[in-house]
Backbone as a ProteinNet text record, in pm:
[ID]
protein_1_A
[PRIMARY]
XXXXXXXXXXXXXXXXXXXXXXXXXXXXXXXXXXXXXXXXXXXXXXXXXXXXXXXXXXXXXXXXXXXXXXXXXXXXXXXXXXXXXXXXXXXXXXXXXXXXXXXXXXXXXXXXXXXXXXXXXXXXXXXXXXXXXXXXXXXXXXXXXXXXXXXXXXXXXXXXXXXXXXXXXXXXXXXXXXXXXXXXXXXXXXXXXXXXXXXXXXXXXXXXXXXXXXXXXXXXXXXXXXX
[TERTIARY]
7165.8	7127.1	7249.7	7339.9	7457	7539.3	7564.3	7663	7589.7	7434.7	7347.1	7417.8	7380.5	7388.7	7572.2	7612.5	7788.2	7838.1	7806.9	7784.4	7728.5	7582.4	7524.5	7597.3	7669.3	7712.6	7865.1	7899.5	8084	8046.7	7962.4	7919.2	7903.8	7808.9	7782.1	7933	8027.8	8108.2	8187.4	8234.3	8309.8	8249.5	8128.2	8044.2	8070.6	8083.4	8096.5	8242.1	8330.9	8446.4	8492.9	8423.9	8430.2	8398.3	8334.3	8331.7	8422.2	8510.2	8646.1	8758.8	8748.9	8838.1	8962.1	9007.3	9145.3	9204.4	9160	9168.1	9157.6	9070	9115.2	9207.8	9255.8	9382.1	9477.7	9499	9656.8	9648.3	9571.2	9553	9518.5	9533.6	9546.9	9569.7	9606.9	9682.1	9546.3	9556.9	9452.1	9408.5	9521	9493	9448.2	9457.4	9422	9236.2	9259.9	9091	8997.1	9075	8984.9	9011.1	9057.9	9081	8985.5	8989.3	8837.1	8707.1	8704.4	8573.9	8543.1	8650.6	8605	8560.5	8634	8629.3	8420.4	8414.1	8278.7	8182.6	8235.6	8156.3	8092.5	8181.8	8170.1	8056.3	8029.5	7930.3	7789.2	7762	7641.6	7629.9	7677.2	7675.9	7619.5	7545.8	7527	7611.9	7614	7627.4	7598.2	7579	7512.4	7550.7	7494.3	7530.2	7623.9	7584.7	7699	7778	7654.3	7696.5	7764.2	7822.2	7909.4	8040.2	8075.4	8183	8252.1	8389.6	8445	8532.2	8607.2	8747.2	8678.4	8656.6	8634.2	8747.9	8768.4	8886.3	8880.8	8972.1	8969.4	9099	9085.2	9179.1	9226.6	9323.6	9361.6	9486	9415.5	9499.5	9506.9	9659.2	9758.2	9858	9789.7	9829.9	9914.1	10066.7	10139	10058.9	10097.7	10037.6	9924	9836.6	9696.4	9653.3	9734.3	9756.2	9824.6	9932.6	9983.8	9887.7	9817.9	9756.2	9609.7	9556.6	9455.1	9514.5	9644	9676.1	9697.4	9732.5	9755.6	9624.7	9514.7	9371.8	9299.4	9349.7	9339	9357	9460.3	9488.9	9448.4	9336.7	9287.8	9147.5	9111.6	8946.9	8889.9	8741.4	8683.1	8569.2	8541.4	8378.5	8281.3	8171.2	8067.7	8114.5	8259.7	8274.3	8350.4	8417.1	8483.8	8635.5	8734.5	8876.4	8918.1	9002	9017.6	9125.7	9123.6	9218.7	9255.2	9423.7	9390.8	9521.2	9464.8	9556	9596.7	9697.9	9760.2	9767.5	9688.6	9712.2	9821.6	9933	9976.6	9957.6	9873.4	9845	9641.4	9586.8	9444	9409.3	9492.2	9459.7	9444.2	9527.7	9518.9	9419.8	9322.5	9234.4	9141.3	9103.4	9023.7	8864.5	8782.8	8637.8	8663.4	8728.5	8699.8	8589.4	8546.5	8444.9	8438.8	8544.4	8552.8	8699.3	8705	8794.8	8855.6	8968.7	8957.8	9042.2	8999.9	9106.1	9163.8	9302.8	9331.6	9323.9	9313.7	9327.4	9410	9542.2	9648.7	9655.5	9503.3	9475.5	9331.4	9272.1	9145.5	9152	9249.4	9225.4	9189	9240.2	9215.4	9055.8	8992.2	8826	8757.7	8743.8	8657.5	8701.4	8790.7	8872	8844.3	8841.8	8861.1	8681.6	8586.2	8458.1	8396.2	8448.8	8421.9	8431.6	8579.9	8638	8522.3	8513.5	8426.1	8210.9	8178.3	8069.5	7926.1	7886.6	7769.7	7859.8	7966.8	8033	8052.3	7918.2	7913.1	8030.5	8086.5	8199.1	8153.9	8206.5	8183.7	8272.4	8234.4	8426.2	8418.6	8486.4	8529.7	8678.3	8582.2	8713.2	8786.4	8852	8925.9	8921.2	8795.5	8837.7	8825.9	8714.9	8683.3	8646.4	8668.4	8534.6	8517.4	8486.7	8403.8	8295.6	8260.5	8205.7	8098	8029.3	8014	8029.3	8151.1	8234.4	8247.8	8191.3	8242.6	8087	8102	7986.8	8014.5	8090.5	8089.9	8244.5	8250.2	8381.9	8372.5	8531.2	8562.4	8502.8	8527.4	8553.4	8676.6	8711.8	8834	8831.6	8890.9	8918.7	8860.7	8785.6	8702.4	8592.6	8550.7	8393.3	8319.9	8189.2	8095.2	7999.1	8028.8	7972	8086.7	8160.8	8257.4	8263.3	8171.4	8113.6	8025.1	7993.6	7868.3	7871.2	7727.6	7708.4	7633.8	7671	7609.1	7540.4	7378.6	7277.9	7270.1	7244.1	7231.5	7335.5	7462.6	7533	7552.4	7501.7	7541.4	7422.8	7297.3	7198.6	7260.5	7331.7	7358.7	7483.5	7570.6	7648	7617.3	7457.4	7362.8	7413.9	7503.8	7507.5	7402.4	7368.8	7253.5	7324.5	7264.6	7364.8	7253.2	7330.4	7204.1	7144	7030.2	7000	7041.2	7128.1	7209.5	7347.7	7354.5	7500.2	7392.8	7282.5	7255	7175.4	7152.4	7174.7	7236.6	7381	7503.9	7551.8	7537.1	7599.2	7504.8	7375	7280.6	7264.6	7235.3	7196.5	7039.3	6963.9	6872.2	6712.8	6746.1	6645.9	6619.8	6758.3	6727.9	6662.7	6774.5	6752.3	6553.2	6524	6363	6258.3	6331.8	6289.4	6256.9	6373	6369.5	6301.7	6315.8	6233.7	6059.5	6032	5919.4	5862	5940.2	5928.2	5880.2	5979.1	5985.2	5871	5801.6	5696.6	5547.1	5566.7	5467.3	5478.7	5556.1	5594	5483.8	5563.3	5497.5	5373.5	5261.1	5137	5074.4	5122.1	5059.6	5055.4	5170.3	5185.1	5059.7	5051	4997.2	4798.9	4788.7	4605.5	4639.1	4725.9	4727	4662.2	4741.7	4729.2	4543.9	4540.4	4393.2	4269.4	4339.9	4264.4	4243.2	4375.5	4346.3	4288.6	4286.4	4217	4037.4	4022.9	3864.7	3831.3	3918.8	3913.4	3915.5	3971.7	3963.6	3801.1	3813	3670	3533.3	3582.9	3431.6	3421.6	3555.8	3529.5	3503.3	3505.7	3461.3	3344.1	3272.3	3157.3	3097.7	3111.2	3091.1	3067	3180.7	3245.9	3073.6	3077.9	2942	2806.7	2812.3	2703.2	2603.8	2781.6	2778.3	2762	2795.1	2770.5	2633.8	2566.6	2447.6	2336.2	2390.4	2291.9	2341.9	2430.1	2474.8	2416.3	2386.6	2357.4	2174.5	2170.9	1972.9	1930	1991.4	2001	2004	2089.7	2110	2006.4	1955.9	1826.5	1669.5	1715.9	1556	1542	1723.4	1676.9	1692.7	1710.6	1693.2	1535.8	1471.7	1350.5	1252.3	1298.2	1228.9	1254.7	1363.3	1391.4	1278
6739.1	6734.1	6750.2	6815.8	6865.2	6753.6	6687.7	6562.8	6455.2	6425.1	6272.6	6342.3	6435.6	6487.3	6469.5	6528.2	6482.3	6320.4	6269.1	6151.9	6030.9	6095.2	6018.1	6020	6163.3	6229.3	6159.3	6139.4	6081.7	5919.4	5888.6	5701.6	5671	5800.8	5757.7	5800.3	5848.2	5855.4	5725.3	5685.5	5542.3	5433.5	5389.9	5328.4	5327.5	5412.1	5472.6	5407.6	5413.3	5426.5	5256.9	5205.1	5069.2	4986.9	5030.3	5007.3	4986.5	5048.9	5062.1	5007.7	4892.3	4756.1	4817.6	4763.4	4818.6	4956.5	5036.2	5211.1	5222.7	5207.4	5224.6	5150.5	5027.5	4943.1	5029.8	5104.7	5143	5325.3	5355.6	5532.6	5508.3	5417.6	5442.7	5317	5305.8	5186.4	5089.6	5007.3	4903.2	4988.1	5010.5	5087.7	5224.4	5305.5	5391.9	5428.4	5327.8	5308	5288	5155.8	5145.8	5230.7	5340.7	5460.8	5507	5529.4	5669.3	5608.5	5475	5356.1	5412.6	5388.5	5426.2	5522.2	5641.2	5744.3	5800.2	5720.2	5766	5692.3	5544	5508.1	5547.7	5557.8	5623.9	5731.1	5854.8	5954.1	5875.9	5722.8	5691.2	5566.6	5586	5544.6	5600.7	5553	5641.1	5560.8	5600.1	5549.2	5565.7	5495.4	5563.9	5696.8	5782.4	5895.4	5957.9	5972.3	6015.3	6155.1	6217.1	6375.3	6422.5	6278.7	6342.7	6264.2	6225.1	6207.3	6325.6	6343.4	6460.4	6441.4	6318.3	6263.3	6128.7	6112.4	5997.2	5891.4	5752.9	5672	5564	5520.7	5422.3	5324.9	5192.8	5085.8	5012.9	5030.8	4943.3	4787.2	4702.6	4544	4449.1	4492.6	4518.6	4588.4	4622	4648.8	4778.7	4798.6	4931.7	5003.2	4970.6	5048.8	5094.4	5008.2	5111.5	5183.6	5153.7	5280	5380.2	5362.2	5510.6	5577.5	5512.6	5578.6	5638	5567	5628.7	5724.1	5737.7	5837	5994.3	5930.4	6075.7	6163.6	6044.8	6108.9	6190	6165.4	6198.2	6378.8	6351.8	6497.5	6636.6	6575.9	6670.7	6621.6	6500.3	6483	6461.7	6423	6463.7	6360	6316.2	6225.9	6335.8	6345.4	6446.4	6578.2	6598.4	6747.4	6737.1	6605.5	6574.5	6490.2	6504.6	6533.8	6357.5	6282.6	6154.6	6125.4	6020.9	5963.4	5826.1	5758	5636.9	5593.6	5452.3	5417	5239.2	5178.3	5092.5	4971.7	4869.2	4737.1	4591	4561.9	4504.3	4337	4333.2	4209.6	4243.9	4148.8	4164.6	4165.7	4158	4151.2	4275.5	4385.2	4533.2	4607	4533.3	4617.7	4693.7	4811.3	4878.5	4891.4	4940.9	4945.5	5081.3	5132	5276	5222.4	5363.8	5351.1	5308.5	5318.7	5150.6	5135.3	4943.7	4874.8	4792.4	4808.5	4769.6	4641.1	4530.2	4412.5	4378.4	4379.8	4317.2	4212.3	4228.4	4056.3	3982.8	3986.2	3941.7	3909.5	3952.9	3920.9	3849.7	3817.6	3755.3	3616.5	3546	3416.1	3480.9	3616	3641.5	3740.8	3727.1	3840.6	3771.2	3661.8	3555	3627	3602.2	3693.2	3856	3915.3	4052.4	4066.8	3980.7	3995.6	3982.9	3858.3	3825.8	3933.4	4028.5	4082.1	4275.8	4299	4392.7	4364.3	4243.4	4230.6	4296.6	4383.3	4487.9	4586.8	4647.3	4747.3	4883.9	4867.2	4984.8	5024.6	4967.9	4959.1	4917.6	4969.6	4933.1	4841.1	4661.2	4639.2	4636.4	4654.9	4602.5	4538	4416	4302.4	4337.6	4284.4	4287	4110.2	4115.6	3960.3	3848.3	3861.3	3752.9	3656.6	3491.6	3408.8	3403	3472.3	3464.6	3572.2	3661.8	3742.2	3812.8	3698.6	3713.8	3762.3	3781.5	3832.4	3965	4038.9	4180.7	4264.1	4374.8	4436.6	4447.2	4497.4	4544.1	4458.5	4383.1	4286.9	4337.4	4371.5	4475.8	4315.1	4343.3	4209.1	4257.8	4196	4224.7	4383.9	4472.6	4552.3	4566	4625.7	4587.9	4531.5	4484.9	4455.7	4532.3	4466.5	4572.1	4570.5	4469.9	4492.5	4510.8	4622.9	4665.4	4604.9	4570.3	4584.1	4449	4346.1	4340.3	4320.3	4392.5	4401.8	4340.6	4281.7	4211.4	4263.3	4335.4	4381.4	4366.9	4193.4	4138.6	4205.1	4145.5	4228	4379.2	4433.4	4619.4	4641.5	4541.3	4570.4	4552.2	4421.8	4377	4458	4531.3	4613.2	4756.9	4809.1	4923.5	5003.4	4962.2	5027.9	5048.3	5162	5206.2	5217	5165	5152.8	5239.3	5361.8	5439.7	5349.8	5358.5	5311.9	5284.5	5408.5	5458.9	5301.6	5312.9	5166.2	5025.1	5040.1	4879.9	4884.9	4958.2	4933.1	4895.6	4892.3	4907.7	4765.5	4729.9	4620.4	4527	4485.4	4392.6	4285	4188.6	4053.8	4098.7	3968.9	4018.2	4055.3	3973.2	3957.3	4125.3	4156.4	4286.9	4363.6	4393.9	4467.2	4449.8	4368.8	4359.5	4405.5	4421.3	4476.4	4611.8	4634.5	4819.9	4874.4	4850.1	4838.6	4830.9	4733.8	4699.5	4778	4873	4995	5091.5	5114.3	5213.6	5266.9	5135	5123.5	5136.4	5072.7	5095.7	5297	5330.2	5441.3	5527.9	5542.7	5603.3	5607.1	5468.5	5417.9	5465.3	5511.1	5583	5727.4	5770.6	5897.4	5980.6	5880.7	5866.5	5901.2	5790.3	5759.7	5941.8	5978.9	6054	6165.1	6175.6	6335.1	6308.5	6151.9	6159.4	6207.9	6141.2	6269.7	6360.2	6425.7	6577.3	6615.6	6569.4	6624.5	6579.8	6537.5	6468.7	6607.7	6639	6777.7	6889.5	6886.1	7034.6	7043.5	6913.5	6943.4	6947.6	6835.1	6921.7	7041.6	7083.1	7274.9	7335.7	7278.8	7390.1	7361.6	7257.7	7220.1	7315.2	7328.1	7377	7543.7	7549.3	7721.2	7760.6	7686.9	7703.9	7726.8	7631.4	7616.5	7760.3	7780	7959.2	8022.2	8055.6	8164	8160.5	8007.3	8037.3	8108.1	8038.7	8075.3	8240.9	8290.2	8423.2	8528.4	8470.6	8507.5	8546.6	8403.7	8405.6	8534.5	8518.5	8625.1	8771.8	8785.7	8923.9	8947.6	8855.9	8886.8	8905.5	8853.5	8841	8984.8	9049.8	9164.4	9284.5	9270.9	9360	9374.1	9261.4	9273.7	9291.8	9317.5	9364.9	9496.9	9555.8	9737.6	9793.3
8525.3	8383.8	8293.9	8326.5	8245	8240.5	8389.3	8354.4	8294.4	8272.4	8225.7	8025.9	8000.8	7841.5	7824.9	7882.7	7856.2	7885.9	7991.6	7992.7	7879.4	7816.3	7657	7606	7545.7	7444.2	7431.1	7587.5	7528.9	7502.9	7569.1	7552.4	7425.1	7382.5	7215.4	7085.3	7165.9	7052.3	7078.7	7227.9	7254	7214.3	7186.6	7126.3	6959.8	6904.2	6718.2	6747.8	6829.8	6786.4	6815.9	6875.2	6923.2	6773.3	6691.2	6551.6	6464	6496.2	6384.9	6509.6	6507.9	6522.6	6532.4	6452.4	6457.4	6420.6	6421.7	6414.5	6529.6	6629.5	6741.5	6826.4	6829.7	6865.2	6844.3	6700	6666.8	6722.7	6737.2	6834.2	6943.2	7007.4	7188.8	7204.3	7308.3	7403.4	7462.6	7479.6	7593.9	7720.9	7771.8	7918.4	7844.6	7743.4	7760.8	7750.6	7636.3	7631.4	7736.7	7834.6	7969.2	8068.4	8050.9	8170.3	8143.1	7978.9	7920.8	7943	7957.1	7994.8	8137.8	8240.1	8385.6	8396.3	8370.6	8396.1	8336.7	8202.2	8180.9	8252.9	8267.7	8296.7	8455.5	8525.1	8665.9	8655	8513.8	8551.2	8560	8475.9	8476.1	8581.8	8682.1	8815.2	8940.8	9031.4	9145.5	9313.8	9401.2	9492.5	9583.9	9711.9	9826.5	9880.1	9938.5	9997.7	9923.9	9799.4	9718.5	9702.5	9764.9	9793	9915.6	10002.1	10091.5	10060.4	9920.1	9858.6	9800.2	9854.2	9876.8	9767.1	9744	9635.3	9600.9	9490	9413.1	9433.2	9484	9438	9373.5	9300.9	9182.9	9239.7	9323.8	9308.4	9203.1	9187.1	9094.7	9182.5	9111.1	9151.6	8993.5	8993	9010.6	8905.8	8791.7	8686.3	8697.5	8676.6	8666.8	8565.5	8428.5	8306.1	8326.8	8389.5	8411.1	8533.1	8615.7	8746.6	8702	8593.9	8547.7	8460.2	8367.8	8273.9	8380.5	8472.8	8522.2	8637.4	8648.1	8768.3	8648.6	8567.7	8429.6	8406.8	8369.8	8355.5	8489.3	8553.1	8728.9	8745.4	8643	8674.9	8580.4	8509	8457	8429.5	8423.9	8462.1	8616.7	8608	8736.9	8706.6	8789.4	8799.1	8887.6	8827.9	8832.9	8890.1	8873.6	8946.7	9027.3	9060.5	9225.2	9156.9	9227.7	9198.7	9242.1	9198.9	9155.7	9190.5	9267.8	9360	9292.2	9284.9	9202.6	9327	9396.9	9415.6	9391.3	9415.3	9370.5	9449.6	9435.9	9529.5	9445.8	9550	9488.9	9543.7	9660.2	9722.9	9742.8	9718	9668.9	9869.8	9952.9	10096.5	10141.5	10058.2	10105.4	10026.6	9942.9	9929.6	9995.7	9969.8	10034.1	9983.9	10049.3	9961.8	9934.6	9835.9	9691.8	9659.8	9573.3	9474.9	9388.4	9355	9195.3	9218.5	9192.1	9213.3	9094.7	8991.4	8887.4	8910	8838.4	8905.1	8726.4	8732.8	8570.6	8567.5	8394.7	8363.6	8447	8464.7	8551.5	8658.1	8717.5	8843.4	8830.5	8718.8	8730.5	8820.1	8880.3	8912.5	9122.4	9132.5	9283.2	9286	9161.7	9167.4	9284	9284.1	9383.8	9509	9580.7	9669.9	9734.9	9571.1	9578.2	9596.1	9535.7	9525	9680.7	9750.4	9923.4	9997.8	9990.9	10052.4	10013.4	9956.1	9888.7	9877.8	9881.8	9877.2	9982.2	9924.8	10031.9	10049.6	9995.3	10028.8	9924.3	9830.4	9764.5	9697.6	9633.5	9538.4	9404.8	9299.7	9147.6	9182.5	9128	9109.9	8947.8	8905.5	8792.1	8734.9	8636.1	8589.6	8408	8400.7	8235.5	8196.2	8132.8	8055.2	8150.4	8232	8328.5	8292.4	8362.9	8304.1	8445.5	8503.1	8653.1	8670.4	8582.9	8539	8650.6	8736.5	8866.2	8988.7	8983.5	9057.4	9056.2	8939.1	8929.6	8896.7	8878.5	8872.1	8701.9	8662.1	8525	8460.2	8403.2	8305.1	8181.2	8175.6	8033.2	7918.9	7800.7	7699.1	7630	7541	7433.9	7385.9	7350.8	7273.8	7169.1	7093.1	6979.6	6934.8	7071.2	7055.6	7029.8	6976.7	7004.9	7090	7191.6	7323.1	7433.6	7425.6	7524.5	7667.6	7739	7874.1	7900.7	7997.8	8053.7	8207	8190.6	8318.7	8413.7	8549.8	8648.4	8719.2	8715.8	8753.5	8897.5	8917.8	9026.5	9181	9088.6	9214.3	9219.4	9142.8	9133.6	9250.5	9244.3	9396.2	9471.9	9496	9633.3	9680.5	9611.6	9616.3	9642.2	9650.6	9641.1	9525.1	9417.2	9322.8	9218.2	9153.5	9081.2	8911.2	8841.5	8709.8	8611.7	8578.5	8487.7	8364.4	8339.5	8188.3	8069.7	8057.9	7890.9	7907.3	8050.8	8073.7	8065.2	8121.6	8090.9	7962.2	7890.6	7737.8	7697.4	7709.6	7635.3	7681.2	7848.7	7869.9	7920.6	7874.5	7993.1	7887.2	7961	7864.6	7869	7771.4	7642.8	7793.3	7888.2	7971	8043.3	8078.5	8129.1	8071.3	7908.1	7804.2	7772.6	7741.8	7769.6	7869	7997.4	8079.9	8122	8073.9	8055.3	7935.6	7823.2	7711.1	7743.9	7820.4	7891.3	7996.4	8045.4	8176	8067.9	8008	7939.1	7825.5	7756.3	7680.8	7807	7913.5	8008.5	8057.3	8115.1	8121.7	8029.7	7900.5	7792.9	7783.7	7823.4	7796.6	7952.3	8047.3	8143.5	8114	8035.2	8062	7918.2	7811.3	7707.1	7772.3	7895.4	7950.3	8015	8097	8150.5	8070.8	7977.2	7859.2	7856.7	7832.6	7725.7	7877	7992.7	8140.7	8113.7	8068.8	8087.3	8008.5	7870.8	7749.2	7745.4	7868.8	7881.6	7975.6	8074.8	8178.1	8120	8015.3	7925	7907.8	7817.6	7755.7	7821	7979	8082	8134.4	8150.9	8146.1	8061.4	7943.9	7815.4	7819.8	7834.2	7889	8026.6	8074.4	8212.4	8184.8	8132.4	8052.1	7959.4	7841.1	7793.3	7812.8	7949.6	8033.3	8060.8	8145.9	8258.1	8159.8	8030.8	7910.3	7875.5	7826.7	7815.2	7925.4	8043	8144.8	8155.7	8163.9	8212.1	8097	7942	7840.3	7852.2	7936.8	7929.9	8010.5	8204.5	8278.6	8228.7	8121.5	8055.7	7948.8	7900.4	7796.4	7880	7994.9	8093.2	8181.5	8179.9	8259.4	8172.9	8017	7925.8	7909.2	7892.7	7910.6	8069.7	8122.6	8218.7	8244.6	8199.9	8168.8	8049.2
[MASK]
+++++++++++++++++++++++++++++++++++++++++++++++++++++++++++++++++++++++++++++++++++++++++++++++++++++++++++++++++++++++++++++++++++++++++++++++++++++++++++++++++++++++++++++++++++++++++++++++++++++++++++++++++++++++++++++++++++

């Protein structure tokens, strides 16, 4: 519960701040922004067997600047509590299946590659500025959008990745986004018949309740009169 509320809570300020265009361009760097992206985005993630993940790791292919900036954040943040490993691919052949795999722009023409090589292997991947978009579970967009993110549903299954709600809000095309909306309004409308159950069960015990009073009431007037 503590990490889903810190998790909302930092989404909804990177979100506010994704607003102001260029105010945020000129107070942090590119890489620095998409470090603070992973790093959150990772809490509204699940993965298989996730609780016998001991060190979180984050590949990066091939970008220096953003292996330094995410090896910096490394050392004083944490994904749900667990200590963050970042390491550095400089040929897309030595990748490994980490838990999230960030591929840069600079490398978008080898995702196809990096996507084969990773596919069913429970890895986030994520791209910067793809048009293969496919290929990745989650593709940054430009700097300044106000849709930071979107996200590929499809493969986050086939990948057994679980993408919390509060993220496919933020990043799903309109079909998903309807869908959950559509859970969510169903949800409510069960839980809604449910109450009006119980409030039908109240009232046949108060029923019931009345019953036993009158009758327990009559009993006590029939043996006053027979004293």
């Amino acid at each position: 519960m503590f990490y889903s509320k810190q998790f909302t809570f930092f989404l909804f300020l990177l979100v506010f701040s994704f607003g102001f265009k260029q105010s945020s361009a000129q107070l942090k760097s590119k890489e620095t922004i998409r470090a603070e992206w992973i790093f959150n985005i990772a809490d509204g993630v699940t993965w298989e067997n996730e609780q016998n993940i001991d060190t979180f790791t984050i590949g990066v292919f091939s970008s220096e600047k953003m292996y330094i900036e995410l090896k910096e954040s490394a050392k004083t943040k944490k994904i749900k509590g667990k200590s963050v490993k970042i390491i550095r691919y400089l040929n897309y052949n030595d990748i490994k299946a980490n838990n999230i795999v960030y591929v840069s722009k600079n490398e978008n023409a080898y995702l196809g590659f990096v996507y084969q090589k990773l596919k069913g292997k429970n890895v986030l991947i994520i791209s910067d500025r793809s048009h293969q978009p496919q290929f990745s579970i989650l593709n940054f967009d430009k700097i300044g959008e106000t849709k930071p993110f979107l996200i590929n549903d499809k493969l986050a299954v086939i990948n057994h990745i679980k993408i919390s709600k509060q993220l496919l809000k933020i990043g799903s095309n309109r079909e998903v986004l309807q869908k959950i909306y559509s859970e969510t309004n169903g949800n409510l409308q069960i839980t809604l018949q449910e109450l009006k159950e119980k409030d039908k069960e109240t009232d046949s015990l108060k029923q019931v309740i009345k019953t036993l009073e009158k009758l327990l009431k009559k009993y006590e007037d029939s043996d006053k009169t027979k004293k």
